[in-house]
VOBA-1610 file (N, C-alpha, C; in pm, whole numbers, padded with zeros to 5 digits, always signed):
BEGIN
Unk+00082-00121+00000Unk+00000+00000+00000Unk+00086+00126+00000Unk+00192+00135-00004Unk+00299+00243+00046Unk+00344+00298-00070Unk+00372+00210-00170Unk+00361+00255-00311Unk+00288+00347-00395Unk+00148+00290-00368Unk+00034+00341-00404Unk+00065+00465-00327Unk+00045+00461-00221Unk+00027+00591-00150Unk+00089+00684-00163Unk+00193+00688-00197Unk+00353+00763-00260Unk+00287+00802-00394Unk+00266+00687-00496Unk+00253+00750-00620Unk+00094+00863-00658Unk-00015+00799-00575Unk-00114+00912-00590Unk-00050+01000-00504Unk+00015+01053-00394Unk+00057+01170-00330Unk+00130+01225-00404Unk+00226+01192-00477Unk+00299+01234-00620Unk+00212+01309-00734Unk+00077+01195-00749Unk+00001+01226-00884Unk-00084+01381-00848Unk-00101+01364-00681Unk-00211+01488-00689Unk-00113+01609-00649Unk-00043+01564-00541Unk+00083+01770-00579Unk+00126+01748-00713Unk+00151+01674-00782Unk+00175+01711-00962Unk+00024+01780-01023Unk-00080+01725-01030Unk-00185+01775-01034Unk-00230+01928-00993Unk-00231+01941-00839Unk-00245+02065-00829Unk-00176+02185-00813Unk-00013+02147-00837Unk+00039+02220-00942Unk+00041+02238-01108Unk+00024+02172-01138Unk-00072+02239-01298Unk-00166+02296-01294Unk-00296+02274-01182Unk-00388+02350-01151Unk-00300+02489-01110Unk-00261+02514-01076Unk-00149+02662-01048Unk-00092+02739-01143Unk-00026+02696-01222Unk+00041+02661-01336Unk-00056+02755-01470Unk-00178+02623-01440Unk-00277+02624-01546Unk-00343+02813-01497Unk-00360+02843-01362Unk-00439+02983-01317Unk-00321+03100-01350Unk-00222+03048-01311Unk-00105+03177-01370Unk-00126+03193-01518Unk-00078+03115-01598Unk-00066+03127-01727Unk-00206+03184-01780Unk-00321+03175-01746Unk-00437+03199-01817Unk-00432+03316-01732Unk-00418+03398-01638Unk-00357+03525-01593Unk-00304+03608-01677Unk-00177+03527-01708Unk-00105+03578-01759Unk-00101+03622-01917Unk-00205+03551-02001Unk-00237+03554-02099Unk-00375+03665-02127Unk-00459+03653-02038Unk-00531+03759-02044Unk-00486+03916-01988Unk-00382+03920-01930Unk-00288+04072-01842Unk-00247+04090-02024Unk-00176+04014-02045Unk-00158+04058-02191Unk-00252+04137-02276Unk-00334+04041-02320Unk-00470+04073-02391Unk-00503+04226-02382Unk-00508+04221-02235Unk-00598+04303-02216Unk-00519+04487-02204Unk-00408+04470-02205Unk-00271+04559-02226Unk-00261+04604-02385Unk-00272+04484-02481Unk-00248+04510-02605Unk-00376+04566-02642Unk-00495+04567-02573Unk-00663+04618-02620Unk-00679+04734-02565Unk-00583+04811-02477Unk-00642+04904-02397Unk-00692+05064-02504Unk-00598+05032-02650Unk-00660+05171-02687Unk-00831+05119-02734Unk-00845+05013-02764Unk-01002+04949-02770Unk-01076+04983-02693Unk-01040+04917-02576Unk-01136+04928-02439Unk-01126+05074-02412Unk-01036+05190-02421Unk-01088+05301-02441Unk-01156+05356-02502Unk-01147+05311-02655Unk-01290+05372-02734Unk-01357+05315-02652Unk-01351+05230-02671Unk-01549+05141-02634Unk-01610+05255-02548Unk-01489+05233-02410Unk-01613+05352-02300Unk-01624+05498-02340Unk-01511+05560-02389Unk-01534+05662-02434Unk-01710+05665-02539Unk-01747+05560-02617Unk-01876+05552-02679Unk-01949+05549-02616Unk-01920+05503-02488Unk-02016+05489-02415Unk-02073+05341-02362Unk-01954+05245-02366Unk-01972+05133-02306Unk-01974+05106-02152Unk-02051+05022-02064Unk-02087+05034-01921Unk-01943+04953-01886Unk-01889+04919-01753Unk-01831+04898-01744Unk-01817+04749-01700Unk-01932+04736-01733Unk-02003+04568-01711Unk-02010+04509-01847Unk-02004+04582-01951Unk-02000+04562-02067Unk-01863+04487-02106Unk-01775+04589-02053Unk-01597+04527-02062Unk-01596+04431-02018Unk-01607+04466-01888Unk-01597+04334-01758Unk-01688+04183-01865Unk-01765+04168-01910Unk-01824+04047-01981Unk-01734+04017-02090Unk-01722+04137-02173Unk-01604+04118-02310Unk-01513+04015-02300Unk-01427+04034-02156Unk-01288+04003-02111Unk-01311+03903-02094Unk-01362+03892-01975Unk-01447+03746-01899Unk-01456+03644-02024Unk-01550+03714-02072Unk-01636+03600-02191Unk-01509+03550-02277Unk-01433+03643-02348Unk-01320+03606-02464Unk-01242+03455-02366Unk-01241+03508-02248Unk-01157+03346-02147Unk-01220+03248-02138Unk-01320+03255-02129Unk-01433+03142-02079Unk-01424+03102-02207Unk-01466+03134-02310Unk-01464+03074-02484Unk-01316+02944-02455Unk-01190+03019-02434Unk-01088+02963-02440Unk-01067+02838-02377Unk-01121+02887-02238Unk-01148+02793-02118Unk-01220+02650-02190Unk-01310+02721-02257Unk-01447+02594-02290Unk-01362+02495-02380Unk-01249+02555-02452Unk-01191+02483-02608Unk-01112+02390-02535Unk-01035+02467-02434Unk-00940+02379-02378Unk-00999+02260-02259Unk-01122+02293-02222Unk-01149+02204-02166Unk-01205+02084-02237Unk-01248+02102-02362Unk-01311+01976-02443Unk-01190+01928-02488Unk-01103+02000-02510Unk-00964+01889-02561Unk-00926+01852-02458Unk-00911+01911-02357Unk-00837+01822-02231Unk-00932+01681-02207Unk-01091+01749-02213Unk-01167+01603-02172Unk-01161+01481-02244Unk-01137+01494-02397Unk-01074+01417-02484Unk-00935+01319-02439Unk-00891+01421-02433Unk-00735+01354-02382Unk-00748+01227-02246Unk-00821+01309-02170Unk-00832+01274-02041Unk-00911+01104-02071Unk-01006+01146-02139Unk-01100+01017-02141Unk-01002+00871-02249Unk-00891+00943-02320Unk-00796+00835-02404Unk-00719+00798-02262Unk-00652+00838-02189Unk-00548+00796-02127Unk-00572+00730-01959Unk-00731+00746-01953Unk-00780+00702-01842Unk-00736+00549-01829Unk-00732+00478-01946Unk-00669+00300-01926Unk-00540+00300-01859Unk-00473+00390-01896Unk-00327+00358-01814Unk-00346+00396-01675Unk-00435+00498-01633Unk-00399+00544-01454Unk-00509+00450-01423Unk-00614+00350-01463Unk-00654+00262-01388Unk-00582+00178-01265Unk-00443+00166-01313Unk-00431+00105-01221Unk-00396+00134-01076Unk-00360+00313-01060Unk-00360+00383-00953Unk-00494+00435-00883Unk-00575+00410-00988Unk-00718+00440-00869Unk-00797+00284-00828Unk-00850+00388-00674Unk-00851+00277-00579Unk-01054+00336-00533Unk-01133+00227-00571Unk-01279+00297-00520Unk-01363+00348-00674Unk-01286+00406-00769Unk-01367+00474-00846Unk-01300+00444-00993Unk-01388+00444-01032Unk-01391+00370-01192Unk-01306+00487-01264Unk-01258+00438-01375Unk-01147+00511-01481Unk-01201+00655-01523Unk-01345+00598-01576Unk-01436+00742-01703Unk-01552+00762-01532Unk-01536+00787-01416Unk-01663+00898-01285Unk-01651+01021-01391Unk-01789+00942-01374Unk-01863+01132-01438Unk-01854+01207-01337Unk-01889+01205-01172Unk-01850+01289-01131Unk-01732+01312-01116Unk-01649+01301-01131Unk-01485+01345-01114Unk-01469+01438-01232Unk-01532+01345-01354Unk-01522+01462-01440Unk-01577+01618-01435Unk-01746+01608-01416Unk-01778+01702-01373Unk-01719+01767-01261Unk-01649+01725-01194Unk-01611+01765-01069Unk-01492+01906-01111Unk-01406+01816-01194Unk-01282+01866-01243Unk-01292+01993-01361Unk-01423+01956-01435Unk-01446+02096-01547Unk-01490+02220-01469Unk-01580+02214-01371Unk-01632+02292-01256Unk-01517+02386-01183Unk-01410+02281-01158Unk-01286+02309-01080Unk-01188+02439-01178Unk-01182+02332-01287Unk-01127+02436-01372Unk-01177+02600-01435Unk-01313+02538-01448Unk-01344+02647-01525Unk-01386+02795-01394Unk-01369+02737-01257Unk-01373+02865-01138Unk-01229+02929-01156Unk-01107+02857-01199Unk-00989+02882-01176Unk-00981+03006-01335Unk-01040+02962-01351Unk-01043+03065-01575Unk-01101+03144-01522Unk-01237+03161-01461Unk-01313+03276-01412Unk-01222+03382-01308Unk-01136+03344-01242Unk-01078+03408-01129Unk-00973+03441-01214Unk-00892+03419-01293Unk-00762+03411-01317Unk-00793+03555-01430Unk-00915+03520-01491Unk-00926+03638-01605Unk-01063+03745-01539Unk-01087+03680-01418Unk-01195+03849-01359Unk-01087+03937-01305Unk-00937+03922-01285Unk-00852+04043-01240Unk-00809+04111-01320Unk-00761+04082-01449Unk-00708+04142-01557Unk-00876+04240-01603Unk-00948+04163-01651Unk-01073+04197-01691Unk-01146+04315-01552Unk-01117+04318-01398Unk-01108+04411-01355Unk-01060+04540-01432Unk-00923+04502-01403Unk-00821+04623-01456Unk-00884+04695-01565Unk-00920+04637-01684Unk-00938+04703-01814Unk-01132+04772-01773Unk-01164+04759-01701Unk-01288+04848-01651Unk-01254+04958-01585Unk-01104+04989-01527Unk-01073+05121-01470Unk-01020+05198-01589Unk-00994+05156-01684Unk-00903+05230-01804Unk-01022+05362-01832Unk-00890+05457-01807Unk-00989+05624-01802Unk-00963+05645-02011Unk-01056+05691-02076Unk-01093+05652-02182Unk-00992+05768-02249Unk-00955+05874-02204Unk-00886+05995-02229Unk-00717+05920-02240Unk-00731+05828-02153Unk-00565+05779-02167Unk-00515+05682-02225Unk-00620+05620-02251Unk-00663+05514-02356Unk-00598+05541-02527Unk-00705+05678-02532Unk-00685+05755-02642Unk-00573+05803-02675Unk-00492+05830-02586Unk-00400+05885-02573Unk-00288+05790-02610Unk-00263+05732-02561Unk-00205+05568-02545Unk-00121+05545-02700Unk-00019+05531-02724Unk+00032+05490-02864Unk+00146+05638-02901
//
């Protein structure tokens, strides 16, 4: 049993460091985004966009991403489930809830990771925006 116990304690700090990993980088990819859009997101409000308007823009453009990468990951996930059978202990290879468990998991970590950046670009004063370049 000591084996086992070693290698899932291995599998899940490997795990929820990619979960880490996975929230930086999608951070970090939308801080971008949303840096290279700012003379955009200044028109917009300067037209007269709400600031809930942005805030969804941002959000939404991640969540799209979120959604792509999560159907390929679930793909992946559901091919390679034969080999980690033999490290799970109680629960079948393809738990739907685990799955559901895990898209849920992820897709709070996309929501958080891109509502701070997507913050930010709702304070952008539209005059400096313009200005910008």
């Amino acid at each position: 049993m000591a084996s086992r116990r070693f290698n899932l304690l291995l599998l899940g700090t490997f795990a929820g460091l990619a979960l880490a990993l996975a929230g930086v980088g999608i951070y970090g990819v939308m801080s971008y985004a949303v840096a290279a859009r700012t003379h955009e997101i200044g028109v917009r409000m300067a037209l007269g966009a709400a600031q809930a308007d942005v805030l969804k823009l941002v959000v939404g453009q991640a969540m799209v991403l979120t959604a792509i990468g999560v159907v390929i990951g679930l793909a992946c996930a559901l091919a390679v489930t034969r080999f980690l059978s033999s490290l799970l202990y109680g629960v079948r290879p393809t738990d739907p809830a685990t799955f559901v468990g895990i898209v849920f998991l992820l897709a709070a970590v996309a929501l958080l990771a891109s509502y701070i950046p997507a913050r930010r670009a709702t304070k952008v004063d539209p005059m400096v925006a313009l200005r910008y370049e």
